[in-house]
VMD Tcl script that draws the C-alpha trace (Angstrom):
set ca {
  {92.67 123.22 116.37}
  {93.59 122.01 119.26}
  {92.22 122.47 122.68}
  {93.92 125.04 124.79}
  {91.68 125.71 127.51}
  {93.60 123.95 130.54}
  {91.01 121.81 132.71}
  {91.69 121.80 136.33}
  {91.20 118.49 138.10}
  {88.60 118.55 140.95}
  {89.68 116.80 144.49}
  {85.77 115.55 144.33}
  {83.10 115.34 142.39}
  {79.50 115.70 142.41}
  {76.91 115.33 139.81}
  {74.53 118.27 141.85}
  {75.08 121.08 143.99}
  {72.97 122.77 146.86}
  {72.16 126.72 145.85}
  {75.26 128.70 147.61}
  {74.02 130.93 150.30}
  {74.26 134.65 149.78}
  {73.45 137.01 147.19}
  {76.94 137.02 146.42}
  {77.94 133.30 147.34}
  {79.48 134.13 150.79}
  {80.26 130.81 151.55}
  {79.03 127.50 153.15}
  {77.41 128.16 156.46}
  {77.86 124.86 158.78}
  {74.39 123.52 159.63}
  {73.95 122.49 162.84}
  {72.70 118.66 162.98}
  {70.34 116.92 165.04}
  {71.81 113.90 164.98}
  {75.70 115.10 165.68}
  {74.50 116.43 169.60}
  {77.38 118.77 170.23}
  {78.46 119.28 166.70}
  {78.04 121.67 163.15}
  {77.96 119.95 160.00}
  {80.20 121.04 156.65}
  {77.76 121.12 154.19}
  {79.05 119.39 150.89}
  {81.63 117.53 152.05}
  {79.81 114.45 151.37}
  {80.07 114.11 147.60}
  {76.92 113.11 145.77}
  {78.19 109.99 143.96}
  {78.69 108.76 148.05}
  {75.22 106.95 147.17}
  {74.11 104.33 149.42}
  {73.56 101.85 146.33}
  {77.27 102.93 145.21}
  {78.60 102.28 149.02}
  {81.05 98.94 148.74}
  {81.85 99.38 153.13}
  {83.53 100.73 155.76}
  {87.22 101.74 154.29}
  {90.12 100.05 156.65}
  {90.51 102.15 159.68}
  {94.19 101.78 158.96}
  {94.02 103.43 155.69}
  {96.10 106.89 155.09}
  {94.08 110.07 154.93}
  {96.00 113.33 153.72}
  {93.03 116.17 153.82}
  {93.18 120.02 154.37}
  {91.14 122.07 156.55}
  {90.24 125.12 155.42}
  {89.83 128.06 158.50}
  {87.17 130.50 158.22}
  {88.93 133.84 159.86}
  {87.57 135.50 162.82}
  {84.51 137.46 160.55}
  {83.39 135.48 156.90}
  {80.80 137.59 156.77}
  {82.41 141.00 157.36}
  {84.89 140.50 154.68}
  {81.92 139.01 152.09}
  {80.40 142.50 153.09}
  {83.83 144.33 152.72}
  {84.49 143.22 149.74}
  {81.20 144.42 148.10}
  {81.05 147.92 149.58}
  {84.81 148.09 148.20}
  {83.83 146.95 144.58}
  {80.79 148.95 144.18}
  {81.39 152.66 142.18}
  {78.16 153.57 144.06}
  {79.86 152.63 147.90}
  {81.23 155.57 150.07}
  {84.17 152.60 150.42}
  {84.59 152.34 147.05}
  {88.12 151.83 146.37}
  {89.21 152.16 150.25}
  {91.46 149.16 149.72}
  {93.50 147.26 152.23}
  {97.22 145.91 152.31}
  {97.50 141.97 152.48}
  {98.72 142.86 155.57}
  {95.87 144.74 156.85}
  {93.60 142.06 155.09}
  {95.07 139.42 157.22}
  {94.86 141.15 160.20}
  {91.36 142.33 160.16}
  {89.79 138.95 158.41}
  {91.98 136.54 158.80}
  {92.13 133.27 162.00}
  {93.69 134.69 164.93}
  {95.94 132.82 166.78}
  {93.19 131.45 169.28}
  {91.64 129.90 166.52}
  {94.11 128.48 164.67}
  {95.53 126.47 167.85}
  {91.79 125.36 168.83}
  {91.78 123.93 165.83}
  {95.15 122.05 165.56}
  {94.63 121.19 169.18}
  {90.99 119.58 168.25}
  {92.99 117.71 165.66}
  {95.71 116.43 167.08}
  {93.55 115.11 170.12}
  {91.65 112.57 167.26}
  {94.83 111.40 166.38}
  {95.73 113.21 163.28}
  {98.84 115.47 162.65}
  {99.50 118.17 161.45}
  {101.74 118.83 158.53}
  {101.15 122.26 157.76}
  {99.73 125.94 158.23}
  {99.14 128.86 156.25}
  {96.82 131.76 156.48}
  {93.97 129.82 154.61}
  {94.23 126.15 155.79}
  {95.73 123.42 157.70}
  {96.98 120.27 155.96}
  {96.43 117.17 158.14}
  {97.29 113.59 157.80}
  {96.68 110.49 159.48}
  {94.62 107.19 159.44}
  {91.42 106.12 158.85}
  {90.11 106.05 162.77}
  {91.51 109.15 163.41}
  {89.93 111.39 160.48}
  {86.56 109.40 161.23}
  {86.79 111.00 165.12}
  {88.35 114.15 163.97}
  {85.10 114.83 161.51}
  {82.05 112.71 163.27}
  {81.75 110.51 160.07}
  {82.00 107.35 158.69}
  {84.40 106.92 155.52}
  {83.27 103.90 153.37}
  {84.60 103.15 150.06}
  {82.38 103.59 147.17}
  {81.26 102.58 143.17}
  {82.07 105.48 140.84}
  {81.75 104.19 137.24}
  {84.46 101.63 136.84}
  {86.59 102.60 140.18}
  {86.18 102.47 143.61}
  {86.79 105.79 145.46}
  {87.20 106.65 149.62}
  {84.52 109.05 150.81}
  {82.14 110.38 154.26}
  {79.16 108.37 154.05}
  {77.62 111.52 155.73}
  {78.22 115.04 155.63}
  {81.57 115.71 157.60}
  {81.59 118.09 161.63}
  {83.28 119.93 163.55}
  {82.96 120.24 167.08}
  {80.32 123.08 167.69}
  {82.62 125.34 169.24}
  {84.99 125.47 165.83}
  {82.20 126.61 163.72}
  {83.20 129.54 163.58}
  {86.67 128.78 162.77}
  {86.57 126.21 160.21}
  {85.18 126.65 156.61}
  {85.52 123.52 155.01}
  {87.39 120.28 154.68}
  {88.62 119.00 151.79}
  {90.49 115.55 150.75}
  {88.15 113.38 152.69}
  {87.25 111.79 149.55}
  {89.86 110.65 147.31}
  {88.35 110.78 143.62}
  {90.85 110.90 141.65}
  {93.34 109.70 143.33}
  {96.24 112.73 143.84}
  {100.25 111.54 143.28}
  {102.36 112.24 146.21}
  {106.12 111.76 144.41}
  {107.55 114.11 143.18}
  {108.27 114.47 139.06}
  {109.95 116.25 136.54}
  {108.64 118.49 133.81}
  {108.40 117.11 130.73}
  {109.45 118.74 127.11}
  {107.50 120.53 125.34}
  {104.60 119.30 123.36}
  {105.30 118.39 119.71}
  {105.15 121.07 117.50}
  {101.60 122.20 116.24}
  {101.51 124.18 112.57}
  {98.59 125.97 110.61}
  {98.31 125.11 106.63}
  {97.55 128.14 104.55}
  {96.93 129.65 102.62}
  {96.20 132.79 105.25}
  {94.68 135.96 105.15}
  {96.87 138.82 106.87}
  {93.34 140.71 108.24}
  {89.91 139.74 107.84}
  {88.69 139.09 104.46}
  {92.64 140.12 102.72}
  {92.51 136.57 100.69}
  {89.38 134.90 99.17}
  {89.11 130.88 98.67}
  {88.10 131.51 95.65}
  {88.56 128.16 94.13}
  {86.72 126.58 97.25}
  {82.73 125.97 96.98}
  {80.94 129.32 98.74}
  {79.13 129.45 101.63}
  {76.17 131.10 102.43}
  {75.69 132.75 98.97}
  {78.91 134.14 98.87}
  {82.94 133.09 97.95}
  {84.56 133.31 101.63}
  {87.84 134.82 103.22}
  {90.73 132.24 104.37}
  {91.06 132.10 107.93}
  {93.73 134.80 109.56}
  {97.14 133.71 110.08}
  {96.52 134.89 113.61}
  {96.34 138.52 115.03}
  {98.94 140.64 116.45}
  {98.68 142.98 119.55}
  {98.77 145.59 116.97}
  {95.58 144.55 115.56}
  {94.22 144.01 119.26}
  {94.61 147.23 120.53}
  {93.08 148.71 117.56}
  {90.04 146.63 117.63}
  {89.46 147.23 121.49}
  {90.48 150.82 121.78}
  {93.55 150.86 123.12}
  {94.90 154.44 122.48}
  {97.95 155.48 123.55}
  {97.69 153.37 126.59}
  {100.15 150.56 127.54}
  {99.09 149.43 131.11}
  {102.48 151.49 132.29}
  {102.54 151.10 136.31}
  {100.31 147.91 136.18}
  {100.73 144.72 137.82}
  {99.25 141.99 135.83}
  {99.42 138.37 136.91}
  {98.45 135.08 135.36}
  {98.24 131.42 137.04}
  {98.27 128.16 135.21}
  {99.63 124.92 136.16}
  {103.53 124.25 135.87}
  {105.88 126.28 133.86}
  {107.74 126.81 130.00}
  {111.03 125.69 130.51}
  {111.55 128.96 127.35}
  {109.06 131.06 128.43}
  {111.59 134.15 128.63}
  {113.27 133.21 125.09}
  {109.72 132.88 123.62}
  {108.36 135.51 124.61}
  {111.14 137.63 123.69}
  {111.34 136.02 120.44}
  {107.93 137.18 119.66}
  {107.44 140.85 120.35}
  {110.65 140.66 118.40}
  {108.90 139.09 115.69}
  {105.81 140.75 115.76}
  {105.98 144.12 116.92}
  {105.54 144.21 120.18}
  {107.63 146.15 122.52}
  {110.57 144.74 123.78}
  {110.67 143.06 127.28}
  {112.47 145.38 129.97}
  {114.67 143.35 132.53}
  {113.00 143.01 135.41}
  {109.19 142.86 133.38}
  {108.43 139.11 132.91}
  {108.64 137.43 136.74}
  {108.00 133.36 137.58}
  {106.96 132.65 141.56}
  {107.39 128.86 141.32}
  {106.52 125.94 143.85}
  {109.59 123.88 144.83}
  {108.67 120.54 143.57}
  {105.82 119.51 140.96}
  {103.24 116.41 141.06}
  {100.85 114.66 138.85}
  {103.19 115.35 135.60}
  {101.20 113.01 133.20}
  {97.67 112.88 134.57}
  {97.47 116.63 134.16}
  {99.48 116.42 130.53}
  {102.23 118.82 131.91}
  {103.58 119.90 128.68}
  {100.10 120.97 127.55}
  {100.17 124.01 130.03}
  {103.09 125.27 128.28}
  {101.29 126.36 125.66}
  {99.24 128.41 127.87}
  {101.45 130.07 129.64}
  {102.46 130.87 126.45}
  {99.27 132.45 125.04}
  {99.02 133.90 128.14}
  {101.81 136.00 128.55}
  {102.50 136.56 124.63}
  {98.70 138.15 124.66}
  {98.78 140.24 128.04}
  {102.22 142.01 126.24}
  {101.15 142.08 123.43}
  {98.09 144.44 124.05}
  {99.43 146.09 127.49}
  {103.06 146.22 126.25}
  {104.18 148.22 129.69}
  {102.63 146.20 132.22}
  {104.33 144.05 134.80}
  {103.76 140.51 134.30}
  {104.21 137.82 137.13}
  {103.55 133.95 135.90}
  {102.29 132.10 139.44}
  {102.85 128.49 138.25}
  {100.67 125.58 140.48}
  {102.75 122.36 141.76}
  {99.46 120.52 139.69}
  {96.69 120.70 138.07}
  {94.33 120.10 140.74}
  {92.41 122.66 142.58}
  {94.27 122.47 146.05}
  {97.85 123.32 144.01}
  {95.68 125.83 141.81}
  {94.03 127.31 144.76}
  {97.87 127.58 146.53}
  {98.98 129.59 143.48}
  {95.76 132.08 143.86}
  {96.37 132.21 147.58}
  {100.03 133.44 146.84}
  {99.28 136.26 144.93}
  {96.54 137.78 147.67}
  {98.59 136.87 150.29}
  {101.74 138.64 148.88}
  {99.58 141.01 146.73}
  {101.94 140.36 143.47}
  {99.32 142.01 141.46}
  {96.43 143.90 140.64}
  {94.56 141.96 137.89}
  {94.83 137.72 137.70}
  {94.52 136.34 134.40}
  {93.48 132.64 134.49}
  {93.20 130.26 131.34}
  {91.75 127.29 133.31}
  {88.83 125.66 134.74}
  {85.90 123.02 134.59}
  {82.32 122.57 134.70}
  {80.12 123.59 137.52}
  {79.17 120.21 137.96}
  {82.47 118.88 139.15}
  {83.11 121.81 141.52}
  {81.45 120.36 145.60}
  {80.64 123.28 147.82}
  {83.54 122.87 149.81}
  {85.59 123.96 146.72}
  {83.61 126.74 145.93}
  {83.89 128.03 149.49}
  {87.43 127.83 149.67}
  {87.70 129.22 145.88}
  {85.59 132.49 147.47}
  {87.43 132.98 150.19}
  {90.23 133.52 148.25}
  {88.48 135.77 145.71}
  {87.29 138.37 148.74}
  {90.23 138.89 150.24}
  {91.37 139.67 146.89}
  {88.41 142.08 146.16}
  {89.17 143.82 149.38}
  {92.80 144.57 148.29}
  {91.96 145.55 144.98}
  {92.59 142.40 143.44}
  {90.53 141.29 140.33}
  {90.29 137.67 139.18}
  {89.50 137.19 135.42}
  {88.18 133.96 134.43}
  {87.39 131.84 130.90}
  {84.27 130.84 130.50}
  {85.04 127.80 128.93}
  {85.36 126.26 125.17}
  {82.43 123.95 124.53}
  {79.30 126.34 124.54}
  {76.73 125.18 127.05}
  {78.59 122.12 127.80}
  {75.86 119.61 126.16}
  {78.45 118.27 123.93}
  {81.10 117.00 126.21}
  {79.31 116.34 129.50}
  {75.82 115.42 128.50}
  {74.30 118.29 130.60}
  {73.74 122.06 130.20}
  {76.19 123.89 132.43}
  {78.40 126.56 133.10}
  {81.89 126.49 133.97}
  {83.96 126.51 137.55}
  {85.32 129.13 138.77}
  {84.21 131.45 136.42}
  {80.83 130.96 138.06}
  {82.01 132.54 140.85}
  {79.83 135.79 141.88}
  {83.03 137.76 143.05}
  {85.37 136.50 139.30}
  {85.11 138.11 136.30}
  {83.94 135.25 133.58}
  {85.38 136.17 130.22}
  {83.13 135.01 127.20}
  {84.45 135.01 123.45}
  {83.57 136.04 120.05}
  {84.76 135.89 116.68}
  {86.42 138.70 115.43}
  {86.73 140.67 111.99}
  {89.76 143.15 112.02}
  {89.94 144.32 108.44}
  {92.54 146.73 106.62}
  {94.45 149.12 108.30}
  {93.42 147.49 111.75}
  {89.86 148.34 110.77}
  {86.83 147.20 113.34}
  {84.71 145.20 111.69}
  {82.25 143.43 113.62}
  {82.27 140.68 116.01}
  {80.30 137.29 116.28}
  {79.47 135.29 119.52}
  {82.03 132.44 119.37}
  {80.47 129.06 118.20}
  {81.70 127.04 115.37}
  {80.21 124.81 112.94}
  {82.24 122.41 110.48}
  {81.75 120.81 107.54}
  {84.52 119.16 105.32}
  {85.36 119.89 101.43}
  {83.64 116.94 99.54}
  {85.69 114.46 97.18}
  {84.76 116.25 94.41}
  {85.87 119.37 95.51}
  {82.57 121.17 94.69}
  {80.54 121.05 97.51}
  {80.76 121.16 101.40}
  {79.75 117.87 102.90}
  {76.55 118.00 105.31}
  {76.86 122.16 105.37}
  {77.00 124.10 108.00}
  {78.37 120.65 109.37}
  {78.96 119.74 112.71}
  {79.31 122.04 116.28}
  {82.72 121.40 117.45}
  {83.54 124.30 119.89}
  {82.21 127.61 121.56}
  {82.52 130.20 123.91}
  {80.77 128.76 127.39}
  {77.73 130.07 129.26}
  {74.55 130.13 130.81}
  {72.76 130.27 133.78}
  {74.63 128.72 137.20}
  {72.71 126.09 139.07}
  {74.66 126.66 142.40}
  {75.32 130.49 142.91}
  {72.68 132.72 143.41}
  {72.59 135.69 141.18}
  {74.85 138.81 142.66}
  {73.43 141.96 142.61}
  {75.60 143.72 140.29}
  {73.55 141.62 137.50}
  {70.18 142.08 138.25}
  {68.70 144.72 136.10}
  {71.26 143.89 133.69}
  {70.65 140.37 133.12}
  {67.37 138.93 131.40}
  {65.06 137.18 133.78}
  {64.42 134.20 131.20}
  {68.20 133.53 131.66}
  {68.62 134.32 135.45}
  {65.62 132.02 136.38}
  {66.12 129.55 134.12}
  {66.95 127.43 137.15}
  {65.56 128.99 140.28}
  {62.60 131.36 140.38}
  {65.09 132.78 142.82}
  {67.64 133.88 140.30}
  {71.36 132.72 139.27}
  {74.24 133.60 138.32}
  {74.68 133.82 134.64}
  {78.31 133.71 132.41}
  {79.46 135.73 131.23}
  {80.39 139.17 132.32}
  {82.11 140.54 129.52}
  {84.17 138.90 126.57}
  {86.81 139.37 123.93}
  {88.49 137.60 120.68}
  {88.58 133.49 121.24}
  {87.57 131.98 118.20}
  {90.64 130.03 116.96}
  {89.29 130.74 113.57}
  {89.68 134.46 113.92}
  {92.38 133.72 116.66}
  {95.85 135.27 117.95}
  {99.19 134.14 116.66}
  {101.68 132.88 119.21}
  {104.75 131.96 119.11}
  {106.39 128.69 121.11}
  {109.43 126.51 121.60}
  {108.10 122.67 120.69}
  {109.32 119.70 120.10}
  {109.93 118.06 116.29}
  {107.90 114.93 115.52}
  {110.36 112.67 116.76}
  {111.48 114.05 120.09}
  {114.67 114.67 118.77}
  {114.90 118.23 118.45}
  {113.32 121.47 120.03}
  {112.86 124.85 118.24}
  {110.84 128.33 118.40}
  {107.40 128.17 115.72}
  {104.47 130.37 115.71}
  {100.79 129.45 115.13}
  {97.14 130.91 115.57}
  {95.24 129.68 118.57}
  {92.22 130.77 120.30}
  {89.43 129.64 123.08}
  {88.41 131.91 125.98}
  {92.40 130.72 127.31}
  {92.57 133.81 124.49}
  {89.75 136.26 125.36}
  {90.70 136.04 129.48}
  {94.71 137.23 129.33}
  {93.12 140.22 126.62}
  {90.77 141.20 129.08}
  {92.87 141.26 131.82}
  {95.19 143.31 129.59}
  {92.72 145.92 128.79}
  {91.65 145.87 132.31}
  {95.81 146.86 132.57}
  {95.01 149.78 130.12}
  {91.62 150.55 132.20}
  {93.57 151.00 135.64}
  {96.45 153.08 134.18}
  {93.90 155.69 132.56}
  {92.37 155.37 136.70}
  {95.29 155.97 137.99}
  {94.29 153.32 140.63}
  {93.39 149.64 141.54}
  {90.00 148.41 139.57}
  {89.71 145.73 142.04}
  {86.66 143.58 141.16}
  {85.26 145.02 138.07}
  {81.96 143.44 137.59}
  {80.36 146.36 139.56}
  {81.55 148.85 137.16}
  {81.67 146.59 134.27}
  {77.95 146.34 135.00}
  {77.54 150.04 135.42}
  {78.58 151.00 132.20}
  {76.03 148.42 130.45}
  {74.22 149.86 127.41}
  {76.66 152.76 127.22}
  {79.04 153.14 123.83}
  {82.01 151.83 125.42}
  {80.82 148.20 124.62}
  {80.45 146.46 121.23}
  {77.05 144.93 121.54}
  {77.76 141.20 119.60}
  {75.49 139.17 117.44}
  {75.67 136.33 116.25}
  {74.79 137.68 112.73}
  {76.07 140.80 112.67}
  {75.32 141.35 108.71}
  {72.53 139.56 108.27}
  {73.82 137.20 105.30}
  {75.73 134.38 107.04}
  {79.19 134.32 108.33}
  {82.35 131.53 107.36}
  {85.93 131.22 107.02}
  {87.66 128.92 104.89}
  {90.45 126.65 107.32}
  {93.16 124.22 105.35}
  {95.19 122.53 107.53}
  {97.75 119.79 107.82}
  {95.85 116.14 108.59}
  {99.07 115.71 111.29}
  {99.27 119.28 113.07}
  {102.74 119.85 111.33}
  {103.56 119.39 108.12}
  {101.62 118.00 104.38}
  {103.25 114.53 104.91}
  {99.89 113.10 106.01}
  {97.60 115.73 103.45}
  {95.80 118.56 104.04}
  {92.46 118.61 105.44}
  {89.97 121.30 104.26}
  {86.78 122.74 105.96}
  {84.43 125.52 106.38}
  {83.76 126.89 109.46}
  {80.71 129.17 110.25}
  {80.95 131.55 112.83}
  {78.31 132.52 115.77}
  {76.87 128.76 116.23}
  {77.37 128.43 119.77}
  {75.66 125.38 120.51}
  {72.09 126.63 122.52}
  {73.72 129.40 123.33}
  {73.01 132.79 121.01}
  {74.41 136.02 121.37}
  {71.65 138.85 120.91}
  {71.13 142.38 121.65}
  {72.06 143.45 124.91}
  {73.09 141.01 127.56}
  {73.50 137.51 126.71}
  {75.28 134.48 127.73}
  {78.01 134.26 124.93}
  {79.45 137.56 125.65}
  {77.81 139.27 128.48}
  {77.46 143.07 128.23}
  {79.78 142.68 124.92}
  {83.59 143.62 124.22}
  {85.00 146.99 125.31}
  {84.99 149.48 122.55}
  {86.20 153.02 121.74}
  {86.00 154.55 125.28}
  {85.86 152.15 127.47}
  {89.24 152.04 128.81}
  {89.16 156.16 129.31}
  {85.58 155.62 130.99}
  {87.75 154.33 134.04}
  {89.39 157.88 134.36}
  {88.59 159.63 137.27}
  {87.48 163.03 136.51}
}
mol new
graphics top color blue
foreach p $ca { graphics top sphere $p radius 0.5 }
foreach p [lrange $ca 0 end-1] q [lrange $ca 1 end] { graphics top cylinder $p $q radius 0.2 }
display resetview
């Protein structure tokens, strides 16, 4: 398998966050400071790794700063409150969306403040290269970013590189607190490319080994050692919408009328052709003209440190999967210029600002540990005036469980922490004969390999390699939507206050159990490109299927969801969920997985394992809420629950 989750990369980093403020993380008040006289701090625009053991001195006052600052509106906390009362089924404002236009107007900088604060810029010396509703991009030297934001910047250790950054927390002047939110770029860790470069091709071409089983269970390894007592299934050859929609209720739904779009980072040069190709292929409705749009930035940056190509394949999975289970919907791909969060957060901004669709699909992320305040502010922002125009944001929770594995530390994931997203666990699903519902697993996998022999599996269960993420948020506070729902031993696992815990709700990621997809790549060589399929997975899987479903939900409405954790809350414990397990039958669960040693073809050998299912790390998926899959998957019903009666 390999991994498909895309990984945004941070502007800073910080190895600890201060608690958001707000029930439901309305932002990053400025403080005011004793020691600026005249002045409000930003809180968190100091980066923790800024340590005064790390600090190597004062960076050249002639050095180039390119930064944005991000404008608060003329009322943060009216539109925080807004977009609650909207979201809540329980709200006399329920529903009573606004236009982008009417968003803008009512929430967004007026005119007085936006030239207050270019005129307070300018006068330190820096200029101004552009505005839009959310921010102002600024540039300049050293000196004049130093005046602009009352702080030193020094230049400082961070493991083998030396990185620009405030040695204090940056200001503004005290009569802009109100106006600005944040700054961002002050620090330059990791350093951002300003040329301009061309997409690569596509990624060489990735292949499963069979043998396959068509549903769960259809074809036994019966020559392979047994797990858990018992001779075990072959892995799927990947699942079809057909099978999707069966297993999640669909109906006779098809998300007809729905506006459904997904952002990821650069763009398929065959998007159209492969996606066509597919539904062709597997029995998916054809694409109408006019269905499938692209909203793409001019020019594209930091190609190879974001591995350009590798976003392909999301888009991809994306698209293939929101068709595939909400066959009618509109579908609008928002590509970023980059992988970092200021592109990422441009693409976001376009589709609230030009309201291109009702429900945001987004395959992408990193942990909560890497995401400063300043981000998460401007990342909020961004997700209310959504809420307020009926906009929901759907996010993965991640692919390595509680994130001990690859960071060292237990952790969530960024943005889906995010009190006003929808985070989007995953499980492993069984979809037996005649699109049957089995049963479904909390997504965690454990490996082992076939032994020399043949007659054994080496070190069984094996090792963990990957798992649906969760847990309990060290930086948001927890919203209220969840309390009542969630389990105090997770929401206060970090503050006797409470936290935010991932995730909300969750669908099919296990790449084990996973969805086939099909993709233009390139042959081993680089010589030639052509159209495969293959089965993939990760919560990159389980967020696009949500957000289709979601697409189903809203048609049955007949209106804008909006932010759905309120509801999605509301209808916890009900029979519209699937309530997962990690052991749903009590006996042990494992697939059988042979695959080529090279991604592509037996040239190299085959490599055979067995995986066993619902292993997520320290994660566990129990009854009723938990943090692999939240309130569970939507079931029978759920989609008609959103019908207004």
């Amino acid at each position: 398998m390999r991994s498909n989750r895309a990984k945004v990369r941070a502007v800073s980093v910080a190895a600890t966050l201060p608690m958001l403020a707000g029930a439901l993380a309305l932002g990053i008040p400025a403080a005011h400071a004793a020691d600026h006289p005249l002045r409000d701090l930003l809180a968190g625009t100091r980066p923790a790794w800024a340590t005064a053991k790390a600090d190597k001195g004062a960076t050249s006052d002639g050095a180039r700063v390119s930064a944005r600052v991000y404008l608060a509106g003329k009322d943060a906390a009216g539109l925080a409150a807004y977009a609650k009362a909207v979201s809540d089924p329980d709200s006399a404002s329920y529903g009573r969306y606004l236009t982008a236009k009417q968003a803008q107007a009512r929430f967004g900088a007026t005119k007085a403040q936006v030239a207050a604060v270019k005129s307070w810029l300018t006068a330190a010396g820096l200029k101004v290269t552009g505005v839009t509703r959310h921010y102002m991009s600024v540039s300049g030297d050293v000196a004049a970013a130093e005046k602009a934001f009352g702080t030193q910047l020094h230049n400082f250790a961070k493991g083998s590189k030396t990185y620009r950054a405030p040695a204090s927390a940056a200001s503004v002047p005290q009569g802009l607190a109100d106006a600005v939110l944040t700054v961002t770029g002050l620090d330059n860790a990791p350093h951002m490319a300003t040329h301009d470069d061309q997409l690569p091709p596509p990624d060489t071409v990735f292949r499963n080994a069979g043998p396959f089983s068509s549903y769960y269970g259809s074809k036994t390894a019966s020559t392979l050692p047994s797990a858990y007592g018992t001779k075990i299934p072959y892995a799927v050859k990947g699942y079809t919408g057909k099978q999707l929609r069966a297993a999640y209720g669909a109906g006779t739904r098809t998300g007809k009328g729905v506006r459904v779009a997904i952002t990821d980072a650069y763009a398929s040069p065959t998007i159209a052709y492969d996606a066509g190709t597919y539904a062709k292929r597997n029995g998916d409705a054809a694409w109408k003209t006019g269905q499938l749009h692209q909203s793409l930035p001019a020019t594209y940056t930091n190609t190879e440190d974001c591995g350009a190509s590798g976003w392909y394949g999301e888009e991809t999975l994306d698209v293939e999967a929101v068709h595939a289970v909400a066959p009618a919907a509109d579908v609008t791909y928002v590509g970023a210029a980059s992988c970092t969060d200021g592109d990422l957060l441009d693409a976001l901004g376009k589709v609230v600002d030009n309201h291109l669709a009702d429900i945001v699909s987004n395959s992408w992320g990193e942990v909560e540990a890497v995401q400063t305040p300043d981000l998460a502010a401007a990342y909020d922002q961004v997700f209310q005036l959504g809420a307020v125009e009926g906009i929901g944001f759907y996010f993965s929770s991640g692919d390595d469980g509680d994130e001990v594995a690859s960071s060292g530390t237990k952790q969530v994931d960024s943005p889906a922490n995010s009190a006003w997203v929808t985070a989007v666990g995953g499980t492993s699903l069984a979809v037996g004969k005649n699109d049957a519902y089995l049963w479904e697993t909390g997504w965690g996998t454990d490996k082992a390999v076939l032994s020399a022999d043949g007659k054994s599996w080496t070190d069984f269960p094996g090792a963990f390699t990957s798992g649906a993420g969760g847990g309990t948020s060290r930086t948001v506070a927890e919203p209220d939507y969840q309390q009542g729902v969630v389990p105090d031993a997770l929401a206060r696992a970090n503050s006797a206050n409470g936290n935010r815990v991932v995730p909300d709700i969750s669908a099919i990621a296990d790449p084990n159990t996973g969805f086939l997809v099909g993709q233009t790549q390139s042959s081993p060589d680089g010589k030639k490109q052509a159209y495969s399929e293959y089965r993939i997975g990760g919560t990159s899987l389980a967020a696009p299927t949500i957000a289709a479903i979601q697409a189903l939900a809203q048609e049955a409405r007949g209106k804008a969801i909006g932010f759905a954790n309120p509801a999605i809350y509301a209808k916890y414990g009900s029979k519209v969920y699937h309530d997962v397990t990690d052991d749903p039958t009590g006996k042990g669960l494992a697939v059988a997985r042979v695959d080529f040693h090279n991604g592509y073809d037996a040239t190299d050998g085959l490599d055979t394992s067995v995986r066993s299912l619902g292993k997520d790390s320290s994660l566990s998926a129990v009854k009723g809420y938990d943090d692999v899959t939240g309130v569970g998957t939507p079931a029978s019903g759920y989609v008609e629950s959103y019908r207004r009666r």
